[in-house]
N, C-alpha and C positions, 0 to 999 in steps of 0.2 A: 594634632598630627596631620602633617600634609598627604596626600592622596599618594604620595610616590611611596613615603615611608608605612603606608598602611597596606598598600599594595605589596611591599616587600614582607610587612609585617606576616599578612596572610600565607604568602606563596612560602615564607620556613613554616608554618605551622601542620601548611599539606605535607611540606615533604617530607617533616618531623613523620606525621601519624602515617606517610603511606611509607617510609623507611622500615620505622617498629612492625608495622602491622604486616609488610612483605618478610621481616623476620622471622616475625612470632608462626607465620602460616606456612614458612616453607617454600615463596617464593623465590628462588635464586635469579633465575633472569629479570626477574622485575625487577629485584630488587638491585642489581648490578646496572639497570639500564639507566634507571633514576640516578644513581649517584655517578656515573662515569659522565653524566651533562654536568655536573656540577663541578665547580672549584675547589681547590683540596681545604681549604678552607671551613668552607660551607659542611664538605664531606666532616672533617674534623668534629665540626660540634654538632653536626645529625650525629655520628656512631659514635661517640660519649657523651650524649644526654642519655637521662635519666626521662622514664614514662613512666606515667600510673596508668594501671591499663585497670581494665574494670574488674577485677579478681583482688586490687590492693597491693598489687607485686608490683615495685622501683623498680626498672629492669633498663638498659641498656641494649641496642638491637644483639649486640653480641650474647648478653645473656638471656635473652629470652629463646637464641637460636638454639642457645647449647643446652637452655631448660629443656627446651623439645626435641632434641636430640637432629635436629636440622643439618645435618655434617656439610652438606652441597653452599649454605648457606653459609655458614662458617666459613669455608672456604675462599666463596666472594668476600664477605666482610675484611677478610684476612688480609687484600691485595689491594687495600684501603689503610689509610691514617687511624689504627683503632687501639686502645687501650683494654689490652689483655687483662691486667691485674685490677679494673675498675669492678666497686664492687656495688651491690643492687641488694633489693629484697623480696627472696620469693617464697613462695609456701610450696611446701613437700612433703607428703603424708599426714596430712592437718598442721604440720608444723610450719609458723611463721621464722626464716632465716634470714639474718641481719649478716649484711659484710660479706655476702654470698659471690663467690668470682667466679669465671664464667667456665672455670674446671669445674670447679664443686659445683656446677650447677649440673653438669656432664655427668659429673660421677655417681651425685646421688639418686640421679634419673633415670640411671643404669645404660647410659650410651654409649658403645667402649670406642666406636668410630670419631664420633668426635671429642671424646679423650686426648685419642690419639693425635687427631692433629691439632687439637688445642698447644701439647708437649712440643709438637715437631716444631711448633710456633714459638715457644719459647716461654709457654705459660709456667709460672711458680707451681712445681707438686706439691709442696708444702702451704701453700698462702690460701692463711686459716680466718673463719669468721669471727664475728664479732662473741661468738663464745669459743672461739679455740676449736672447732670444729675441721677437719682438712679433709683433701679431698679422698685420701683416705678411708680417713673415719663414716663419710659419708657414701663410698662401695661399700666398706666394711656394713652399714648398716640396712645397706640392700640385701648381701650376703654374693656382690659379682664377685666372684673369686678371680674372672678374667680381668677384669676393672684393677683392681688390688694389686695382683701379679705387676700388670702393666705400668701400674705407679711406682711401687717398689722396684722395678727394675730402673727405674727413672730416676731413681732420688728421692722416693719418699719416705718419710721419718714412720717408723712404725710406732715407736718411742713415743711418741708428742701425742701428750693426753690435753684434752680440755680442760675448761676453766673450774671445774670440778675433780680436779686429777684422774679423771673416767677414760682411760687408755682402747684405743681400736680392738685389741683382744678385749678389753670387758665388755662392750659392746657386741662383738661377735657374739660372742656367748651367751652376750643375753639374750639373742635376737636366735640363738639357737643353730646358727650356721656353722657346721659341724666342719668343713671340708677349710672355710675362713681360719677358722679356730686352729687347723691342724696349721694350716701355710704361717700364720703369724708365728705360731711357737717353734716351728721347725728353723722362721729366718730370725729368733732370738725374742721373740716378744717376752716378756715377764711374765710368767704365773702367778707373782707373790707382789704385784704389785697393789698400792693400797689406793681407793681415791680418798676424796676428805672424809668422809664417812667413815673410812676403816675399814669397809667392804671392800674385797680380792674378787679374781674372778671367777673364784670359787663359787662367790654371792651370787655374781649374776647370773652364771649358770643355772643354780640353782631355785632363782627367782623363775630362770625358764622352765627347766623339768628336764629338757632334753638331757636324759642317765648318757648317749655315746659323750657327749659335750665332756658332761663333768668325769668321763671316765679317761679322755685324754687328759683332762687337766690334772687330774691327779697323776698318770701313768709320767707328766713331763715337770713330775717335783713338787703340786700344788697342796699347800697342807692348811685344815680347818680351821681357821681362826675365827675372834668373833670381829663382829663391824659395833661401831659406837652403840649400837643400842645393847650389846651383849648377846645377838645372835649369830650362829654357826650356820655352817651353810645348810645342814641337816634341818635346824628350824625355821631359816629364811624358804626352803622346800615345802615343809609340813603350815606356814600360815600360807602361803598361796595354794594351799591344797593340790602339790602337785607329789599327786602318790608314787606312783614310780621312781622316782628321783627318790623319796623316803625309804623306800624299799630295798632301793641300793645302798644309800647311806648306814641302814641297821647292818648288814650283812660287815664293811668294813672293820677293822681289829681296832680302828683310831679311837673308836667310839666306845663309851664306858658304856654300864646298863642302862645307869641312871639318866644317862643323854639318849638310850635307845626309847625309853618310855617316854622321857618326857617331849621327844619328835613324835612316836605316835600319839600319844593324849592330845600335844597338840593340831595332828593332824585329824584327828578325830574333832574336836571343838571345831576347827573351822569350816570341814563339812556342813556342820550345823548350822555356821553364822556367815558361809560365803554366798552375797546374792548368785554370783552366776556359776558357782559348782554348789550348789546346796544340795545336800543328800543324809538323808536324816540314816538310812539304812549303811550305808559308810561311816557316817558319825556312829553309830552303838560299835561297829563293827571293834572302829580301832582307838573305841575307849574300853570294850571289855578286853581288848588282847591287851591295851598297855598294864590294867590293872591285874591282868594275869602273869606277865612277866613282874608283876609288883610281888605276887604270892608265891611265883616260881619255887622258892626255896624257902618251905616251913619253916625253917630256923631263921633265915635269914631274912625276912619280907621289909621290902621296902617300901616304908610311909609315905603319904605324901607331906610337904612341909607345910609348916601353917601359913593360914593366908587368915588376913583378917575380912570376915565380912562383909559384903556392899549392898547398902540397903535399894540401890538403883535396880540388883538384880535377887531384892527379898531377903536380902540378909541371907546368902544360899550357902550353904558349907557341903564341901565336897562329897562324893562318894567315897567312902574308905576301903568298901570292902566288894570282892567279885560280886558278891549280893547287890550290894547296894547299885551298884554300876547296872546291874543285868533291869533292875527292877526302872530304871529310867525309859528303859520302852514302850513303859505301859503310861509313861505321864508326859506326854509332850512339852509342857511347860516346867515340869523338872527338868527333862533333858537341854532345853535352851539356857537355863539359868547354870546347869553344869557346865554347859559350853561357854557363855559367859565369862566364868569363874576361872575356867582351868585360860583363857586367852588373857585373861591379863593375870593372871598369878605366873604365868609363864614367859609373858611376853615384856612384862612389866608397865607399869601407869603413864612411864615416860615414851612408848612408842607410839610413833604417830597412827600405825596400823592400826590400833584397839580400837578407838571410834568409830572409825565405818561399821564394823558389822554388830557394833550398838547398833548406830543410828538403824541398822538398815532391818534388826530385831524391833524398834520403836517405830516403825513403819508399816511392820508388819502388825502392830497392836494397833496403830492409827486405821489403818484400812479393813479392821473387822471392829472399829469403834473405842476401843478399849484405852481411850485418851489419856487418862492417867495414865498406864503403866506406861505409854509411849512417851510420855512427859518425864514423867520418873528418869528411863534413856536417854534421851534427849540430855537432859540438861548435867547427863552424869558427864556423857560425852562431851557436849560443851566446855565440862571442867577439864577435863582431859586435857584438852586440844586445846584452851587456854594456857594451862598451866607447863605445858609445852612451846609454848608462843606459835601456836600454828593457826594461821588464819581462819575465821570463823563467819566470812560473810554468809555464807551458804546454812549455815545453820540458823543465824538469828534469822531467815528470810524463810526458814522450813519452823519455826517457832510462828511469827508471822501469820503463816498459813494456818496452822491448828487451832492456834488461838483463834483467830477469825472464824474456823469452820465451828467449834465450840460455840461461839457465841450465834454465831448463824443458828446452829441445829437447838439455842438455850441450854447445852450443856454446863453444867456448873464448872468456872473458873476459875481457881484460886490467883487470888489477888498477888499473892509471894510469888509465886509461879512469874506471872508478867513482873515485879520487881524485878529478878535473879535476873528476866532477860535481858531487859534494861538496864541494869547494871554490868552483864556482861558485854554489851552496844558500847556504853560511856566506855569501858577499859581498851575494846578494840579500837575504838579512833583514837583514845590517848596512843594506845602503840602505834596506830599510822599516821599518827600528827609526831612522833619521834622518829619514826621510821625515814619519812618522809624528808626530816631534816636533815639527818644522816646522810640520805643519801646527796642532798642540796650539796652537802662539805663534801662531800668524795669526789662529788662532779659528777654523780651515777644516774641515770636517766629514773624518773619518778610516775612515768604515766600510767602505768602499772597501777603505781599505788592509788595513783588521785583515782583511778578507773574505783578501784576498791573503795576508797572512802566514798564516793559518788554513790555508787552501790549499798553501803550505808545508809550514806543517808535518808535514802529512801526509805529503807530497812526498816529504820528507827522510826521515819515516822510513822508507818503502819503501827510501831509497838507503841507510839503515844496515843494513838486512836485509841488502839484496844486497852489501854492503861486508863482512858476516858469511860470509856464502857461498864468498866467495874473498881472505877473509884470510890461508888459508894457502898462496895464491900471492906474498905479497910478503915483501921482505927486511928487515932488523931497520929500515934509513932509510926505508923504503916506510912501517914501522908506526910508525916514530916520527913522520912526518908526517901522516898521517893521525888519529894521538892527538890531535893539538896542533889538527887540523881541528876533532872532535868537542869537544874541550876551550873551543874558541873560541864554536862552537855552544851549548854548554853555558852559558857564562858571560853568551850575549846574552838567558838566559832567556827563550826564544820557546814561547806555549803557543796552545791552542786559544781561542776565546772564551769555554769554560767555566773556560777559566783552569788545564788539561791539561798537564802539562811533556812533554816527547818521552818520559818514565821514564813518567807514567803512561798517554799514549796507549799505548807498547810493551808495556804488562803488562794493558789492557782487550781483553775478545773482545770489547766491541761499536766499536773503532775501525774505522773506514769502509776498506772496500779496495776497490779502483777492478779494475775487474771485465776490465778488457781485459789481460791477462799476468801483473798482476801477483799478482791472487790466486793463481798458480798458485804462487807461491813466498812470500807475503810472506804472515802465518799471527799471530796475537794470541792467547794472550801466547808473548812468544819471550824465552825464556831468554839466547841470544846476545846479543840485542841490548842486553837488560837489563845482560846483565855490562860489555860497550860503554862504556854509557852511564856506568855507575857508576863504572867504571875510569876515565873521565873528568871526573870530577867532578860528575855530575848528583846536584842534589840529592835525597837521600833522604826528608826531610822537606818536600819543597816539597809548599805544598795548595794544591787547587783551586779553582774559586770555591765548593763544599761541603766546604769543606776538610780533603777527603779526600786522604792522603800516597797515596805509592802502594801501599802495605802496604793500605790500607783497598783498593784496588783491587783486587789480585790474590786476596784474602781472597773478592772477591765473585764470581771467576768464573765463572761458569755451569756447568761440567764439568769439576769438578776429580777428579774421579776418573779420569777419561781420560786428564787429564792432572797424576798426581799427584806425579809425578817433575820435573817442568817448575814444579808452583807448590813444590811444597817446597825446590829449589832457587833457586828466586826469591825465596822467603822467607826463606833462609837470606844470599843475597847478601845484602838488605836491611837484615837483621839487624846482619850482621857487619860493614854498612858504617855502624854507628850509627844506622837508624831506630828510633824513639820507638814500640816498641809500647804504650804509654799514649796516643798524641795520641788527641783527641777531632774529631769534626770538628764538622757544623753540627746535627745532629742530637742533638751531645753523646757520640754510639759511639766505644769506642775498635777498634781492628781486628779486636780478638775479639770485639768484643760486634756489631760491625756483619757477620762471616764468613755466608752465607747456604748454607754447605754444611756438612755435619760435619766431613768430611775436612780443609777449610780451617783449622775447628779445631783439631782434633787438631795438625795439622802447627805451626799457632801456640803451643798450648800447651808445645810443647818448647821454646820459647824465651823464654817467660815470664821473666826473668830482668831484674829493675826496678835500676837502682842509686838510692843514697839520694837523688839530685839529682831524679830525675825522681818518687822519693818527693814528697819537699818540695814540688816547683813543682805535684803533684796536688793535695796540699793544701793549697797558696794558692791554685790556683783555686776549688775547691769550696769555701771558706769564707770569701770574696770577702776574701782579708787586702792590702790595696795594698800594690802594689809598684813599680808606675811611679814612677820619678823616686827612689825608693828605693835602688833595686839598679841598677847598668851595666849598659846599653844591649844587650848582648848577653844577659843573663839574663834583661832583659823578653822578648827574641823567646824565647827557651827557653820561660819560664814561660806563653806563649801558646797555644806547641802544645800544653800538658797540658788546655786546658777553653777554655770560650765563656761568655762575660757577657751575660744579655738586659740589655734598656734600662734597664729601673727597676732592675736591681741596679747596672746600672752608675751611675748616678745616686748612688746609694746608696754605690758603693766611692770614689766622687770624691771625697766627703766626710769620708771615713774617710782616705782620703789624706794631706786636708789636717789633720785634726786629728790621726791616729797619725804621722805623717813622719818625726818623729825617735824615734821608739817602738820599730819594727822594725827600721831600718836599719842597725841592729849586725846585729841575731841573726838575719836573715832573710839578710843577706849570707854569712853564715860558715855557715849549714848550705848553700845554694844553691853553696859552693864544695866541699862535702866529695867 
């Protein structure tokens, strides 16, 4: 780069950062002075670039103006070459928004002045995010009623619900904006509108509490239906413990008895089992009233319907009788397991609610010790939320955790216990190794997911640590099924983003351990688990995206003399199990030459020990001889891990390819097989 073009290069880069940053701060005159010396040009591509500023927000000086409500700055911007409908990414109320334009960044910000002139400007009221989102829906979940007004007067769709068919009035409502709520229904909004769920916004209301909310919506035609999981808004009310809103709901004619009881029972249950409304004296309250309106009518008394048993919560069977309900006062751990009982015989196995306030009952057993019976929860929950298809990295990583603290404190561990979990690990990456593909064919962004497998995998290997720990609790079918576990695992090749197989996260010190138990047991590099692994088929040669085997890993450890017993036997597994002490990785090192301690050396150089195959394929790679298309399919991978081709030689072996093809194909296959 010559001194004139680096010199230009630098002087866009200031004016990039001092353009955005006279933006983001509210400077107008600066900001007007710097680009009025500039060419319209220049001007052009400063205010439609895109910045990452150090919060993680793509912004554009335009949207970062109107994220901050900058109106003087807008202004300037405005009298300039800038693209109104460009769109950025910013976060707003912990929420990360994608396809965000520099109205809906106004709107959700709550800045009605520069609203305004954004509209006067000629910006889209409608032009919605990357989830359907407008700039509507994003006052609406402020609750600026001036914001809203002012777009609707302009042309905006009140109608246009997101990518979840979740309409501006269901958000109102949920958000509890009472004065919103009236203005949408009064200029036509839908009551009875459904999103994919099934849920109206009747639901959302309801999910809020706010009784005026739900009492226009019903006064403008809103009538109770259920949403996919078969509840009404009366019990969408009663499992977020929002009593008022239940209180209302009995009082209305729509409502049978048998719906009025079983909104309080289960408002009473979730008392018991809500982390942040827990209220044990609430829970007896409005489980003895529901089971009073059950006896209301000596002739008539209303049973509760059978539920079958769950041994997670002691195999508990209900209260039947006023007696029996009053008598739960006196035994806190009957009154949990009646709460339990009555949330999912009401809620049913298939809602996704049920689980939390297991888990958060299992937590509450963990933290006064009581590790079975939080295990017992746990892994009821688990089933749950499997058999649901609802992601579960957070739980196998709270599994993780006990099990670790368990073996830390020598609490006794059942060996089935760590099976189940590990079996439930293998199912969830199978769903995000399907998941994942899915989305590849739709064309749907995946990072998400890989974050989640990544997450994982980490997961898992805590769970093969501690599945080390107490291997020699289980019997020869205990161990055979668990092989076949890791085996399965093994063969879905699940690695990190750097492209990490679970062989080389378990042989790296700098693999991440989650600092809450389980460091106390789960230690890198571990011999155990390495043997694990390999005895299961993990590959020895897998590389990473530096395509480093795991031989190149263990070679690098930081503290091998400490632990020089530990890598010399992991080197020796490796060995014995067929790794390629020749592979090269990106660097071109092969594990000796990349070892970054003596010791690692030494203990390598005992194994030096080449046969003539990996001779050969060394030197077809270092003297670029083709062989693709030459040699079966399985000797090109072979001859790959020996070395690495830059561009122009590869350019260079293509050629040679096609012109030797039939040249080497004899003699390069017959020594490659010796």
């Amino acid at each position: 780069m010559s001194c004139e073009l680096l010199k230009n290069y630098c002087s866009n880069l200031i004016h990039e950062s001092r353009v955005f940053y006279f933006a983001r701060d509210g400077m107008a005159m600066s900001l007007y002075t710097i680009l009025a010396d500039l060419d319209l040009e220049q001007v052009r591509k400063l205010l439609n670039k895109q910045v990452v500023d150090a919060e993680g927000q793509r912004c554009t000086p335009l949207i970062i103006a109107a994220h901050h409500g900058h109106d003087k700055v807008v202004k300037v911007l405005l009298k300039f070459p800038v693209d109104l409908e460009q769109e950025g990414l910013v976060k707003l109320n912990s929420f990360t928004v994608k396809g965000a334009s520099a109205l809906w960044c106004a709107a959700g910000s709550g800045h009605l002045n520069v609203v305004k002139t954004l509209v006067k400007a000629g910006a889209d009221v409608n032009h919605a995010t990357h989830t359907m989102s407008t700039p509507l829906r994003a006052a609406c979940f402020e609750g600026r009623l001036d914001i809203v007004q002012y777009l609707y007067d302009h042309g905006a769709d009140i109608h246009k619900a997101n990518i979840f068919n979740n309409s501006c009035l269901m958000l109102a409502a949920y958000k509890g904006h009472l004065d919103v709520v009236s203005y949408l229904l009064e200029k036509g909004a839908d009551p009875m509108q459904h999103a994919k769920c099934e849920g109206t916004v009747l639901h959302y209301a309801a999910e809020n509490g706010n009784v005026e909310v739900i009492k226009e919506l019903l006064n403008h035609g809103a009538v109770m239906t259920k949403n996919n999981y078969g509840l009404t808004p009366v019990l969408v009310a009663a499992e977020r413990t929002r009593a008022a809103a239940v209180e209302y709901f009995v009082t209305r004619p729509e409502l049978s008895l048998e719906e009025k009881i079983d909104a309080l029972e289960l408002l009473g249950a979730s008392f018991a089992c809500d982390k942040d409304n827990y209220d044990l004296t609430k829970a007896s309250h409005y489980l003895e009233r529901s089971m009073d309106m059950r006896y209301s009518d000596p002739d008539n008394i209303i049973r509760k319907p059978k539920f079958t048993p769950i041994p997670a919560y002691q195999n508990w069977i209900e209260s039947q009788t006023p007696e029996d309900v009053r008598a739960l006062r006196l035994n806190g751990n009957s009154l949990y397991n009646e709460a339990l009982t009555v949330r999912e015989r009401i809620l049913g196995s298939n809602n996704p609610e049920v689980p939390a306030a297991v888990v958060y009952r299992g937590a509450i057993f963990a933290d006064h010790a009581n590790f079975h019976r939080c295990i017992d929860l746990w892994l009821h929950a688990l089933h749950l939320s499997q058999s649901n298809r609802v992601c579960v990295s957070k739980d196998l990583l709270r599994f993780a955790q006990i099990f670790s603290q368990m073996i830390y404190l020598d609490e006794y561990l059942k060996f089935s216990h760590v099976e189940e979990v590990l079996a439930a690990a293998v199912l969830e990456f199978e769903r995000n190794k399907e998941r994942i593909e899915i989305n590849k064919q739709l064309g749907e962004d995946t990072t998400s997911l890989q974050e989640r497998v990544e997450s994982n995998v980490i997961t898992a290997l805590y769970i093969l640590v501690i599945l080390t720990k107490v291997m020699k609790l289980c019997d020869e079918t205990e161990g055979y099924r668990v092989r076949q576990l890791i085996f399965r695992l093994n063969k879905l090749r699940v690695t990190s983003r750097q492209g990490q197989t679970l062989l080389h996260l378990c042989l790296d010190s700098e693999t991440p351990v989650d600092n809450f138990h389980t460091n106390d047991v789960c230690k890198f590099p571990c011999l155990a688990t390495a043997k694990l692994l390999i005895q299961c088929g993990a590959d020895v040669n897998a590389m990473d995206s530096s395509r480093n085997t795991p031989l190149h890993v263990i070679v690098c450890v930081q503290k091998p003399i400490n632990d020089y017993l530990t890598v010399h036997s992991i080197i020796k597994e490796l060995t014995e199990a067929g790794a390629h002490i020749d592979t090269v990785n990106k660097d071109g090192k092969t594990p000796f030459e990349a070892a970054t301690r003596g010791v690692a050396e030494i203990i390598l150089s005992m194994q030096r020990q080449l046969s003539l195959k990996c001779m050969a394929a060394k030197v077809v790679k270092q003297n670029n001889i083709p062989y693709q298309g030459l040699v079966p399919k399985a000797l090109e991978s072979f001859i790959e891990l020996h070395g690495t081709v830059s561009r122009r030689k590869k350019k260079k072996y293509m050629r040679l390819v096609a012109r030797h093809r039939k040249l080497y194909r004899s003699n390069l296959h017959e020594c490659l097989q010796l």
